[in-house]
C-alpha positions in Angstrom: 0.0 0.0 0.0 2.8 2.6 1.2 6.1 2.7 -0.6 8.8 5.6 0.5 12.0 5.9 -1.4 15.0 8.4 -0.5 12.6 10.7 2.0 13.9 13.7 3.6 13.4 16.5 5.6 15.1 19.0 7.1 14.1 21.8 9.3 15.8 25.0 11.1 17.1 26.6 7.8 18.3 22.7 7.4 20.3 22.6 10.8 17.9 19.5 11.9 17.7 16.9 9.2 14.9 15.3 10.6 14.7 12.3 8.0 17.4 11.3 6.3 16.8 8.9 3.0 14.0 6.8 4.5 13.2 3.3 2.5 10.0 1.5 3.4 7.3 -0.6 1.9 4.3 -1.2 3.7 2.0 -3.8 2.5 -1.5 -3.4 3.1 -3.1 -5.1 6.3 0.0 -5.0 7.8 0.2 -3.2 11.5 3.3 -1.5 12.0 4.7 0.0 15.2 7.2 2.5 15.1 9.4 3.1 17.9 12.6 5.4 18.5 13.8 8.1 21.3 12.8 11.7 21.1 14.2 13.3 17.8 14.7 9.9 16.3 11.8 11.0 13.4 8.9 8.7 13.9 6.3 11.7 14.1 7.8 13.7 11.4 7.6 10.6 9.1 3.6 9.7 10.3 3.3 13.8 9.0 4.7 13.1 6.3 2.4 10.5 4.7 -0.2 12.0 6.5 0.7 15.3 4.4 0.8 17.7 7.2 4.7 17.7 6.5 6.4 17.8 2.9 8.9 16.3 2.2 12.5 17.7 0.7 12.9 15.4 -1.4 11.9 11.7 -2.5 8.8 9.8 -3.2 5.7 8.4 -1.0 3.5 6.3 -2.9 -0.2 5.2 -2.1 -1.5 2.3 -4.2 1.0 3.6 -7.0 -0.6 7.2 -6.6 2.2 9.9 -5.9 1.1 11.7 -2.9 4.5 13.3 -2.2 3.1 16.6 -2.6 -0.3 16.8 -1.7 -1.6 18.7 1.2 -3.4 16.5 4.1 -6.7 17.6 2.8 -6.7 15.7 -0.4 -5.2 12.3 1.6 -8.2 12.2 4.1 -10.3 10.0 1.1 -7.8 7.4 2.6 -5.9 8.2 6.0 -7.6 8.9 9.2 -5.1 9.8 12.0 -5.7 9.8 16.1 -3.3 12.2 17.8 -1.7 12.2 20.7 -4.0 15.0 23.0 -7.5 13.2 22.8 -8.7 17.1 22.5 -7.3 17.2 18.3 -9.7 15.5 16.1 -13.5 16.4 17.1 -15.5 19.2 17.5 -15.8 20.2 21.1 -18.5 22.4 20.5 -20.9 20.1 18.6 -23.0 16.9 20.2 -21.0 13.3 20.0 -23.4 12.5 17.4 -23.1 15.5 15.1 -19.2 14.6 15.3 -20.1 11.0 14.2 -22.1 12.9 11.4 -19.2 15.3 10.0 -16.7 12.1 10.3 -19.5 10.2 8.1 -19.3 12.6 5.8 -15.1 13.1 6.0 -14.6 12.7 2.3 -18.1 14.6 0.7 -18.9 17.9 0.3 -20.2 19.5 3.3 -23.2 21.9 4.1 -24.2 24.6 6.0 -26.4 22.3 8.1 -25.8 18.7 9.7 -28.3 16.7 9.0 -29.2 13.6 10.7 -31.7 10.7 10.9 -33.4 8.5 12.8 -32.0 5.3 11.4 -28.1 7.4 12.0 -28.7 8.2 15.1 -29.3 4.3 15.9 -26.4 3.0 14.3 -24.3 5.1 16.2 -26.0 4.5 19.6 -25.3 0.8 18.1 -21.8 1.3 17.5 -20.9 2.8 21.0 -22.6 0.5 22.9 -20.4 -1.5 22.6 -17.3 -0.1 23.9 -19.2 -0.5 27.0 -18.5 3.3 28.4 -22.1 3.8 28.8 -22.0 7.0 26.0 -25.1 5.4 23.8 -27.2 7.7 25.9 -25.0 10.9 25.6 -25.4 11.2 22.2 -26.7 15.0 22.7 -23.7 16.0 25.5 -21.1 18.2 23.5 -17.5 16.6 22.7 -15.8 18.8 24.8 -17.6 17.6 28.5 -16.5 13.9 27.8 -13.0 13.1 29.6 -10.2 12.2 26.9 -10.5 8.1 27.6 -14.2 8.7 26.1 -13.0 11.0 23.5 -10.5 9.2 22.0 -12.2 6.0 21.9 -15.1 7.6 20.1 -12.7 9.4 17.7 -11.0 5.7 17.1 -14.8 4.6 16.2 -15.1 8.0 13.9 -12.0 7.3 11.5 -14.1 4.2 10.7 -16.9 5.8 9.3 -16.3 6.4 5.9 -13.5 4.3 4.0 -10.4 4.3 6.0 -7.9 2.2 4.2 -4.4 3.8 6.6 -5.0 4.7 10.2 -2.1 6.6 11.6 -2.3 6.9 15.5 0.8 9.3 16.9 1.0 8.2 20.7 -3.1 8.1 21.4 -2.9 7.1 24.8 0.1 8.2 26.3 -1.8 11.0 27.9 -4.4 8.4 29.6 -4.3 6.2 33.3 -3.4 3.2 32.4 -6.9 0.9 32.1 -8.1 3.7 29.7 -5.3 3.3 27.6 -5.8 -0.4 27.4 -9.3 -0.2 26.5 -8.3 2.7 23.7 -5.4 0.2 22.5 -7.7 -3.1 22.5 -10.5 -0.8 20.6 -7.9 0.1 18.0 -6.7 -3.2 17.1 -10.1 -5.0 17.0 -10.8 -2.0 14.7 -7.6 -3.1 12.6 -8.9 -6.3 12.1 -12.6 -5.5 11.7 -12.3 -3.3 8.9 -8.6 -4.6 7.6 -7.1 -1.5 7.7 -3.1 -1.2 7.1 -2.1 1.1 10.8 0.8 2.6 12.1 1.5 3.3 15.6 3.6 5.8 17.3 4.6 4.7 21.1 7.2 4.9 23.5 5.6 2.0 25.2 7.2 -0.8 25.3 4.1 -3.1 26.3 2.6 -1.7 23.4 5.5 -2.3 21.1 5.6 -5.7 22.0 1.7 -6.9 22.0 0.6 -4.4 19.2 1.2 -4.9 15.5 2.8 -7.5 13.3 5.9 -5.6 12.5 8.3 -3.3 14.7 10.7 -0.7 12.9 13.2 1.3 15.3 14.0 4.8 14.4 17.6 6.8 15.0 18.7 10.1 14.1 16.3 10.1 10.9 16.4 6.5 9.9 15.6 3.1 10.3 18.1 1.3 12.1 15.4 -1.9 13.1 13.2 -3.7 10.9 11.6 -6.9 12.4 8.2 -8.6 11.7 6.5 -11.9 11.7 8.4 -14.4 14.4 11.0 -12.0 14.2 8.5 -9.6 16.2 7.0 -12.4 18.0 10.5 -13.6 20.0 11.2 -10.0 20.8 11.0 -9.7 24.5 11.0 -6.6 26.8 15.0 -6.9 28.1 16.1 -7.0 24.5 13.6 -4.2 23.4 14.7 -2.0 26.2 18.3 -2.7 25.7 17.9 -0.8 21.9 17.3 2.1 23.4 
């Protein structure tokens, strides 16, 4: 699905060369978890095949379709992304179902109003019944009065809505308590597999590197320095992860 020849960026007038000639192929359905210390480049490469960074040179390729250049606007037909503050991504202001609305609508043209119907308004009571957070009832509360656990599960159900093929999640619960961020993780990968969506994941933690995803890659100083997947990931164990960094 993703191929990325020769990538890089640089930033600060090109005092921080942030990526430095990144080569990756990414075939679709696969789960990849990127890992690296601070500086190392994992979010500036999730930016930039999300488009919110371009590139200084090289190639990212979707499906064979050069997006190298676009702006994030025109990738959103495929990408959803889940950020790291569980604020970014919905509408405080509006209800939890008018969000569930706009996201149903991601990738069509938009009106002044937001309409929605009976039949909607059920499927999405369905939908978030089932994370079992008791917010099938809330469907009229604003976004904004819902803690960040409940916020950023329902933004994991929104990138669902309309045809996700890449979900690109920088860090999404690193700002949670701990049994939130388990239920947010679990959610995200039974979503993975639901809708067979090729992911990326952006963590330092390394519980999550080791139980999420199907293939690891370690980041350094703007490249990959760690490619494992299959039984390579599988036989990785927390001593030996820790000792890369």
């Amino acid at each position: 699905m993703i191929r990325i020849e020769n990538l890089q960026k640089k930033f600060y007038k090109g005092d921080v060369h942030a990526l430095k000639g990144i080569n990756l192929e990414i075939p679709t359905g696969e789960f990849v978890v990127l890992i690296g210390a601070n500086g190392s480049g994992k979010s500036t490469l999730l930016n930039a095949i999300a488009g919110n960074v371009i590139a200084d040179a090289g190639v990212i390729m979707f499906d064979d379709i050069n997006i190298t250049s676009l702006p994030d606007h025109k990738r959103n037909k495929w990408i959803s992304r889940i950020f790291q503050n569980p604020l970014a991504g919905t509408a405080p202001g509006l209800s939890v179902l008018e969000n569930f609305r706009l996201a149903s609508l991601r990738t069509k043209r938009k009106t002044l109003k937001i309409a929605t119907t009976l039949s909607f308004k059920t499927f999405v009571s369905d939908r978030i019944a089932e994370l079992n957070m008791d917010l099938e009832n809330k469907l009229d509360q604003p976004m904004g009065a819902l803690s960040g656990g409940q916020r950023q599960a329902l933004t994991l159900l929104m990138s669902v809505m309309d045809n996700t093929r890449l979900l690109l999640m920088d860090e999404p619960v690193s700002a949670l308590d701990p049994r939130t961020a388990e239920l947010v993780m679990n959610l995200a990968e039974r979503l993975i597999q639901k809708h067979k969506l090729t992911a990326i994941l952006v963590t330092h933690s390394l519980r999550d590197a080791l139980l999420y995803g199907n293939r690891i890659i370690q980041m350094a100083e703007g490249s990959i320095i760690k490619d494992l997947r299959g039984i390579e990931k599988t036989r990785l164990g927390k001593d030996e992860l820790f000792s890369w960094f």
